[in-house]
N, C-alpha and C positions, 0 to 999 in steps of 0.2 A: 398714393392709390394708383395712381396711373402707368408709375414705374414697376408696381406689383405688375398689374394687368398685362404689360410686357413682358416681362419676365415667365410671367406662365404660358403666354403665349409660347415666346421663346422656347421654353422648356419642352414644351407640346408638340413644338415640330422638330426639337429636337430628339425627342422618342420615338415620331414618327420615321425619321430618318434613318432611326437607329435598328428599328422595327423593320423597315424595308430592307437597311442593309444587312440584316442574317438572312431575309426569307429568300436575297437574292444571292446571296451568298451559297445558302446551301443548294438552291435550283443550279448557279453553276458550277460546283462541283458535284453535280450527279447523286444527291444523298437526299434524293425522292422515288416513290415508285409512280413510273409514267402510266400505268394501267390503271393510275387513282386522280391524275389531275386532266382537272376539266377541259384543258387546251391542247391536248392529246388524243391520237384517234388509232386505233386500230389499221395496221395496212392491211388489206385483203390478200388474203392466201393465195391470192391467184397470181398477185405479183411478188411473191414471199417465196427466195429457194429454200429456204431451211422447211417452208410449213409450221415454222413455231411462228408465235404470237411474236406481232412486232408494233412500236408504236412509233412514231411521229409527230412533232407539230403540225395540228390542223393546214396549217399554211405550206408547210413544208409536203407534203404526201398532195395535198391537190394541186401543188407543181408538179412534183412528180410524175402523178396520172395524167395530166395533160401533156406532158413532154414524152410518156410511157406511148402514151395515141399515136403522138405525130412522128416520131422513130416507128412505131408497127406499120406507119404507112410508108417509112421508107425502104423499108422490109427491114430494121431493127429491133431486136427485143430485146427490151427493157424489165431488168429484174430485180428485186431490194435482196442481198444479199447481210446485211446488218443495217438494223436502223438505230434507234436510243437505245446506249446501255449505260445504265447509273452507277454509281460507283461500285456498289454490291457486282455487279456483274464485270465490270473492268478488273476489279479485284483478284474476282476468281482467275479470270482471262492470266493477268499478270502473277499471280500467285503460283499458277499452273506451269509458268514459263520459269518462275522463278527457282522450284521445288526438281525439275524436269520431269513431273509429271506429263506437259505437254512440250515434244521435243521441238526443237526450231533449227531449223535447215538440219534435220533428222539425227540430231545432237540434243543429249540430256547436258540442258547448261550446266549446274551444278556439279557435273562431273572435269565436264570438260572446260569450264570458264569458272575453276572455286574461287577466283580473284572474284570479291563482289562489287568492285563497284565497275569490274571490264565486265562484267555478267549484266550490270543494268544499264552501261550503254549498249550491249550488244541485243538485249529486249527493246530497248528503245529504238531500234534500228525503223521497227514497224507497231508498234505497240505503246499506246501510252502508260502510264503509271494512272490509276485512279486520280481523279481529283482535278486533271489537267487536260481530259479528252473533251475532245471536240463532241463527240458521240454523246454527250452527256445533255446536249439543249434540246436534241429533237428537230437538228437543223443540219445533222451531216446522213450522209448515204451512201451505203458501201454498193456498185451496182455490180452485177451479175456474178464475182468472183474476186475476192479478195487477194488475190496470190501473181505476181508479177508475170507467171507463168503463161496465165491466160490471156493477159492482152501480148504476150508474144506471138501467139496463135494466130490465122489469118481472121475466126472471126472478132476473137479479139484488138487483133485492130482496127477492123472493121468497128466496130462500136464504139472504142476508142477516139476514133478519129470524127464520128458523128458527134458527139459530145462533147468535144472541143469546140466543132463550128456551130452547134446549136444547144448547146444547155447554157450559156449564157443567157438566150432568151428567153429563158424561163425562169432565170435567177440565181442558176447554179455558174458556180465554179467550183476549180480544180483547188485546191488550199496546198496541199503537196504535190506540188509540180516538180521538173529535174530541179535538181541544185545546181549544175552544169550550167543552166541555163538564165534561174536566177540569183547566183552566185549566195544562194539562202543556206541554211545550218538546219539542225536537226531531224526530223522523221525522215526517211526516206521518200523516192517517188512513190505517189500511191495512186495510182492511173484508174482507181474502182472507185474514189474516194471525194464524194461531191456535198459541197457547198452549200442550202438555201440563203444568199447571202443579205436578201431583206430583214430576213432574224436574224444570223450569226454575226452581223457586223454590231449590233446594236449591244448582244450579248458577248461579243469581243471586247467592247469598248468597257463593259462594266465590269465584266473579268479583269480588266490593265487597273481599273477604279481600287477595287477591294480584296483580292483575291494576292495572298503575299507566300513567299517558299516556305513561312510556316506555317499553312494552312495545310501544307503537301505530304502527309504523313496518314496509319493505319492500313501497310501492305507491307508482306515483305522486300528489306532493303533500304527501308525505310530511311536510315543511317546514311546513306548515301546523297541522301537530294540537297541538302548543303555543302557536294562538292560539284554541283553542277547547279547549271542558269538557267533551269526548267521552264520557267517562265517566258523570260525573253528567246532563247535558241530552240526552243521546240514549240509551246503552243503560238508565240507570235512570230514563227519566224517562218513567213510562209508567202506564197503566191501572191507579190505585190497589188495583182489586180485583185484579190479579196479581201488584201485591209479597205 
């Protein structure tokens, strides 16, 4: 009788486990909408370039606004240029790259890279594949300009350079820093591209737990991600000070 009573115990929290590791599963790989879950919040338009509707983790965006104050008093401004996008939207993003509907460095890939698997490292350059973005927790933040261009600019580095000495104080780091520098593999520098790293360490670590290359599929090219180490060279290969 008592060996039963274990045993369902057992059994019980073994569903539990089982139960939590899909729902954490699909939270991160992005196969939610953030405009439905309760720990999600709306960023104000005021600090939105696009004007479209963006969301964030709660935790993550009232870092933000507080870091957005004390930069405005430096005479910086701070502004969300991409916040959460789920895999639905990554898709598109990669799809569009994939198809050359959306050109990259003013080149239709498919024309000009028909080799497809030198066509998806050369997306991958700046671009994740769905399923493996950081964008996906509600804990990264593209700030004022996604495009390398802009932080070559003088206000660009201007801004740049505040964010290096003070978004750590708020929680953020850089995840794609140079490679140059810390001799890392995959995405490129992304100098717009910041961190909450109270949440994304926690949900980094459960990502290494459950999350395997055959989870990494439902985009085109899809045929490709078993010839490359998605995993380990691109989503963990990053800014030592953010693991």
């Amino acid at each position: 009788m008592i060996t039963s009573s274990l045993l369902d115990i057992e059994h019980e929290r073994a569903l539990k486990k089982a139960e939590k590791d899909a729902q954490d599963k699909i939270y991160l790989t992005g196969n939610f909408d953030p405009s439905l879950n309760k720990n999600f919040i709306e960023v104000p338009l005021e600090y939105s370039i696009s004007g479209y509707k963006m969301y964030l983790r709660k935790e993550t965006l009232n870092a933000f606004l507080k870091m957005a104050e004390v930069a405005n008093n430096n005479g910086i401004e701070l502004k969300i240029a991409s916040a959460t996008r789920n895999f639905d939207y990554q898709k598109n993003l990669w799809n569009n790259k994939w198809t050359g509907y959306t050109f990259v460095d003013g080149k239709d890939l498919s024309k000009s890279i028909p080799d497809g698997l030198g066509r998806f490292k050369k997306i991958l350059e700046y671009s994740s594949v769905p399923g493996i973005s950081r964008h996906h927790w509600g804990t990264e933040i593209d700030i004022n300009d996604a495009n390398p261009e802009y932080f070559e600019t003088q206000k660009g580095k201007e801004v740049y350079e505040w964010l290096t000495q003070n978004a750590p104080l708020f929680g953020f780091c850089q995840p794609y820093n140079s490679k140059e520098d810390s001799k890392r593999t995959g995405f490129n520098e992304e100098k717009w591209h910041w961190s909450y790293l109270p949440l994304a360490k926690d949900f980094s670590k459960r990502y290494k737990e459950l999350i395997k290359d055959t989870d990494i599929n439902g985009f085109l090219g899809e045929e490709y991600v078993p010839s490359l180490n998605l995993i380990n060279d691109y989503i963990f290969s990053i800014n030592p000070a953010c693991l």
